[in-house]
N, CA, C and O atoms as CSV, one atom per row, in Angstrom:
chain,resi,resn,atom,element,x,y,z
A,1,UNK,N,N,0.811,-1.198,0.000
A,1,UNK,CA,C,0.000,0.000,0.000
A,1,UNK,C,C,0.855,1.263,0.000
A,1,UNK,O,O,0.590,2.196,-0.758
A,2,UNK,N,N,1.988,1.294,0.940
A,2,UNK,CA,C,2.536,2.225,0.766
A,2,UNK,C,C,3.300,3.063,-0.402
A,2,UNK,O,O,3.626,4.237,-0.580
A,3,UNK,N,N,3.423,1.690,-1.181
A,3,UNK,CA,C,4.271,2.341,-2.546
A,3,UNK,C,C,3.818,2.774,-3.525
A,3,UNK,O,O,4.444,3.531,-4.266
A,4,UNK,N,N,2.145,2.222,-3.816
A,4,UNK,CA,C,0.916,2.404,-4.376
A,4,UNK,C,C,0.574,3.704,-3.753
A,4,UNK,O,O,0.008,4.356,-4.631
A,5,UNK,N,N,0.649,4.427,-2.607
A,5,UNK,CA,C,0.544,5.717,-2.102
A,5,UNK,C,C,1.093,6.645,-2.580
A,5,UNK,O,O,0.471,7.604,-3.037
A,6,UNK,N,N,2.382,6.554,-2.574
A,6,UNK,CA,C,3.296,7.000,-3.080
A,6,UNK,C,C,3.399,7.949,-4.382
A,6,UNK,O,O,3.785,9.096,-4.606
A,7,UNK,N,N,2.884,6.939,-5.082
A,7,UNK,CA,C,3.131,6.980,-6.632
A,7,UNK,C,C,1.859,7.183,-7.115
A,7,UNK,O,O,1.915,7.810,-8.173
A,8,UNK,N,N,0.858,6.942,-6.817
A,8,UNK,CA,C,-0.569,8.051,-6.831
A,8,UNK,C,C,-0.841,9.492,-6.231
A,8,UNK,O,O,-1.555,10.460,-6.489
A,9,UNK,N,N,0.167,9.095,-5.237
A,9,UNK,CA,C,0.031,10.946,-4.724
A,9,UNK,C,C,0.591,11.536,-5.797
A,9,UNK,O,O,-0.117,12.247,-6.510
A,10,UNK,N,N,2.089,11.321,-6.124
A,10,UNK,CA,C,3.034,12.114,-6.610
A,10,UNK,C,C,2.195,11.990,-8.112
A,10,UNK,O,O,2.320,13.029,-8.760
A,11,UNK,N,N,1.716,11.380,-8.510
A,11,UNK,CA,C,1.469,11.378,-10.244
A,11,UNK,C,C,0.156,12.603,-9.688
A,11,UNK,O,O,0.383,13.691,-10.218
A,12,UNK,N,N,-0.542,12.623,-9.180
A,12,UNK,CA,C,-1.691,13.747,-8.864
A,12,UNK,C,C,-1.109,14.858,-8.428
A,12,UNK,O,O,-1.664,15.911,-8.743
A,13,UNK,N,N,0.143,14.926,-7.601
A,13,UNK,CA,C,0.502,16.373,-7.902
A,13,UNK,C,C,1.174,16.464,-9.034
A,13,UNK,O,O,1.124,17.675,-9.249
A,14,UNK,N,N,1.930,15.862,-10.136
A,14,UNK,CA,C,1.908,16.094,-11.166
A,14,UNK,C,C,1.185,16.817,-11.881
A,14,UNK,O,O,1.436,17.933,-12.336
A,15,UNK,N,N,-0.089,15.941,-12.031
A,15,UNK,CA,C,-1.182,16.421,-12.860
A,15,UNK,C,C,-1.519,18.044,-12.293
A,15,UNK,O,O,-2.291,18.583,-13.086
A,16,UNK,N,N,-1.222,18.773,-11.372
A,16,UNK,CA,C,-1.931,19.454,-10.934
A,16,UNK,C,C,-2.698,20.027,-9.732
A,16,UNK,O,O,-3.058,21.149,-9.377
A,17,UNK,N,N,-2.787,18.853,-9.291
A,17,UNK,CA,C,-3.675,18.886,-7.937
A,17,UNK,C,C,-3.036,19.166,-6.289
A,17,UNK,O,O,-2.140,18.438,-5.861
A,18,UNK,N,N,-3.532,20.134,-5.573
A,18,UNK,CA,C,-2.673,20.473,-4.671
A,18,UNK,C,C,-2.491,19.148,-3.562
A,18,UNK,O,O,-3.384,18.342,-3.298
A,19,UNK,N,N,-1.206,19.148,-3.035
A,19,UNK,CA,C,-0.442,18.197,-2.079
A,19,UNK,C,C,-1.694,17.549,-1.129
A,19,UNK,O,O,-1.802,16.323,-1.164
A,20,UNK,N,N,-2.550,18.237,-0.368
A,20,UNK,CA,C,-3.637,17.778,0.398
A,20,UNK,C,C,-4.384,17.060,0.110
A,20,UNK,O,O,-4.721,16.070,0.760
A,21,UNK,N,N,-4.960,17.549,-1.337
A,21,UNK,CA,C,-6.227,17.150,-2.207
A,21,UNK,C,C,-5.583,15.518,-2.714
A,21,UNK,O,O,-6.390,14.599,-2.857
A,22,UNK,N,N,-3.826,15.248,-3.001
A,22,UNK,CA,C,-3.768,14.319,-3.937
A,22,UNK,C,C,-3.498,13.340,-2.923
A,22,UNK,O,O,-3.787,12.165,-3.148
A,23,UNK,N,N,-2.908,13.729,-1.687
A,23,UNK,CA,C,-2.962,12.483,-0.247
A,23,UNK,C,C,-4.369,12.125,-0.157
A,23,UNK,O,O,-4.639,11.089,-0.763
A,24,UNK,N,N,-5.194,12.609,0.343
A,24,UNK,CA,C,-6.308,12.045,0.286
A,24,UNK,C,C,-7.152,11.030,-0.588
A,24,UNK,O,O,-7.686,9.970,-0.262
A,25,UNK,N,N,-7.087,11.884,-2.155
A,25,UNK,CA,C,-7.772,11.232,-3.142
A,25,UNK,C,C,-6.789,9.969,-3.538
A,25,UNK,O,O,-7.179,9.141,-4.361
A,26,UNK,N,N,-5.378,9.851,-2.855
A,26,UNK,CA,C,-4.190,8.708,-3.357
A,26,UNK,C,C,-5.122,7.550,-2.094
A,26,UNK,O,O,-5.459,6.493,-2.627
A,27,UNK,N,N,-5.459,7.654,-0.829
A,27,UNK,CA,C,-5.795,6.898,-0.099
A,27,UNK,C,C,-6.992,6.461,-0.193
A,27,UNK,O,O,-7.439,5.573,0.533
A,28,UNK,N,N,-7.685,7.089,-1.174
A,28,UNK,CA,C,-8.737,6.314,-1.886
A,28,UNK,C,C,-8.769,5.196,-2.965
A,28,UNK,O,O,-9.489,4.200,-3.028
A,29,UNK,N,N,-7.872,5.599,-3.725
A,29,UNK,CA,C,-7.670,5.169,-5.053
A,29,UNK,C,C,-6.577,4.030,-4.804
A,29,UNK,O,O,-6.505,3.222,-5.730
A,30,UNK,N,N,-5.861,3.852,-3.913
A,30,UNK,CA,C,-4.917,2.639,-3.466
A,30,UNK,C,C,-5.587,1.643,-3.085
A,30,UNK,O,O,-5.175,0.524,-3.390
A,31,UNK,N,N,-6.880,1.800,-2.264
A,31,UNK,CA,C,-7.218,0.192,-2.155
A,31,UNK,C,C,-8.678,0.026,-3.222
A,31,UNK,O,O,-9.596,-0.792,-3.170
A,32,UNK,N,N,-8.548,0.611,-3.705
A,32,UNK,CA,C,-9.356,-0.029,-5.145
A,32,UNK,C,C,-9.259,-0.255,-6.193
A,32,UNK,O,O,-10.107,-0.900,-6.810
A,33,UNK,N,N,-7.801,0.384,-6.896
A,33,UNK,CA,C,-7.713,-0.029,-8.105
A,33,UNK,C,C,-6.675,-1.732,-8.507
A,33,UNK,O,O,-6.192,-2.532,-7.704
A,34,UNK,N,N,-6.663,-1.746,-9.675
A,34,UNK,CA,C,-6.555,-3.296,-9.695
A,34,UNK,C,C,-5.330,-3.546,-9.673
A,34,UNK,O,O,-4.881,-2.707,-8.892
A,35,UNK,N,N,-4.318,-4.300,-10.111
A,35,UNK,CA,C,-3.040,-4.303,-10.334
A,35,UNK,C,C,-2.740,-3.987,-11.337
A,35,UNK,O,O,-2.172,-2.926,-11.596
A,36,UNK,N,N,-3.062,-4.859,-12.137
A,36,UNK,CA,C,-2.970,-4.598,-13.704
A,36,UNK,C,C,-2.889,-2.841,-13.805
A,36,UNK,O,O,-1.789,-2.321,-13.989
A,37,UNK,N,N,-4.038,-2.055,-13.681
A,37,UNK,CA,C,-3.792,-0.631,-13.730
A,37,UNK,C,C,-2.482,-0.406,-13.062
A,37,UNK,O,O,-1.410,-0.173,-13.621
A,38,UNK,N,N,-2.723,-0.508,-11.766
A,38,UNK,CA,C,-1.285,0.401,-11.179
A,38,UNK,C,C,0.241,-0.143,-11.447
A,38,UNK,O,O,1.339,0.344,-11.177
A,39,UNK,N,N,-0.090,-1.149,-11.981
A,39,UNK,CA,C,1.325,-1.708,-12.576
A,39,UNK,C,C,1.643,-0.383,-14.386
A,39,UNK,O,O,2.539,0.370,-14.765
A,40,UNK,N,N,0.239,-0.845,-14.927
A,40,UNK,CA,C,0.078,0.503,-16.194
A,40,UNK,C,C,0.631,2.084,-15.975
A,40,UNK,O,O,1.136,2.846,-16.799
A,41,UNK,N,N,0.372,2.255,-14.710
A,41,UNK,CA,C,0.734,4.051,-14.195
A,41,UNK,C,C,2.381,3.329,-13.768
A,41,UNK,O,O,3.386,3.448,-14.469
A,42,UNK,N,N,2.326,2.840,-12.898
A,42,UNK,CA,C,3.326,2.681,-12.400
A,42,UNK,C,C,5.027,2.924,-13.823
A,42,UNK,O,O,6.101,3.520,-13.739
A,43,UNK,N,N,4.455,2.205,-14.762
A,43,UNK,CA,C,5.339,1.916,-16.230
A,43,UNK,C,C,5.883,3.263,-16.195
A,43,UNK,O,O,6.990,3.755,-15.979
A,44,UNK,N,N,4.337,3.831,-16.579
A,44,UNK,CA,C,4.414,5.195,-17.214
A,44,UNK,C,C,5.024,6.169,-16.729
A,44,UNK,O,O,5.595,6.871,-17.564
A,45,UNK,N,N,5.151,6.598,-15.235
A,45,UNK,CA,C,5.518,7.310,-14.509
A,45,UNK,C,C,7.135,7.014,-14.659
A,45,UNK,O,O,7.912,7.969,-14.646
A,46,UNK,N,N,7.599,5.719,-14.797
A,46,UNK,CA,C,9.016,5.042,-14.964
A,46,UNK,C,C,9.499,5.283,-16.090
A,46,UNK,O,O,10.676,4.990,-16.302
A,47,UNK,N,N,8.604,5.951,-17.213
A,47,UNK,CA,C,9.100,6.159,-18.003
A,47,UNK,C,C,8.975,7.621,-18.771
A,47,UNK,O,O,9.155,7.800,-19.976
A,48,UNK,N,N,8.606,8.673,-17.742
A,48,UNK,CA,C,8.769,9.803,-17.830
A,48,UNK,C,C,10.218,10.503,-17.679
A,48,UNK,O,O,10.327,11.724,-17.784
């Protein structure tokens, strides 16, 4: 979970979204999305 935190926060402040807003909405979005996806972001972000 934690690394999945991580790397959803930081890709949402990427995008834009302020530091508060993307902790929160990251501790949502960590225990629901699938693997398959966060393995997909995960790539992408690795390959920015």
């Amino acid at each position: 979970m934690y690394e999945r935190h991580n790397i959803l926060s930081g890709l949402l402040v990427r995008l834009g979204v302020d530091a508060e807003t993307a902790t929160e909405d990251a501790c949502k979005i960590e225990h629901v999305i699938s693997d398959e996806s966060f393995e997909a972001i995960k790539r992408y972000i690795e390959e920015l």
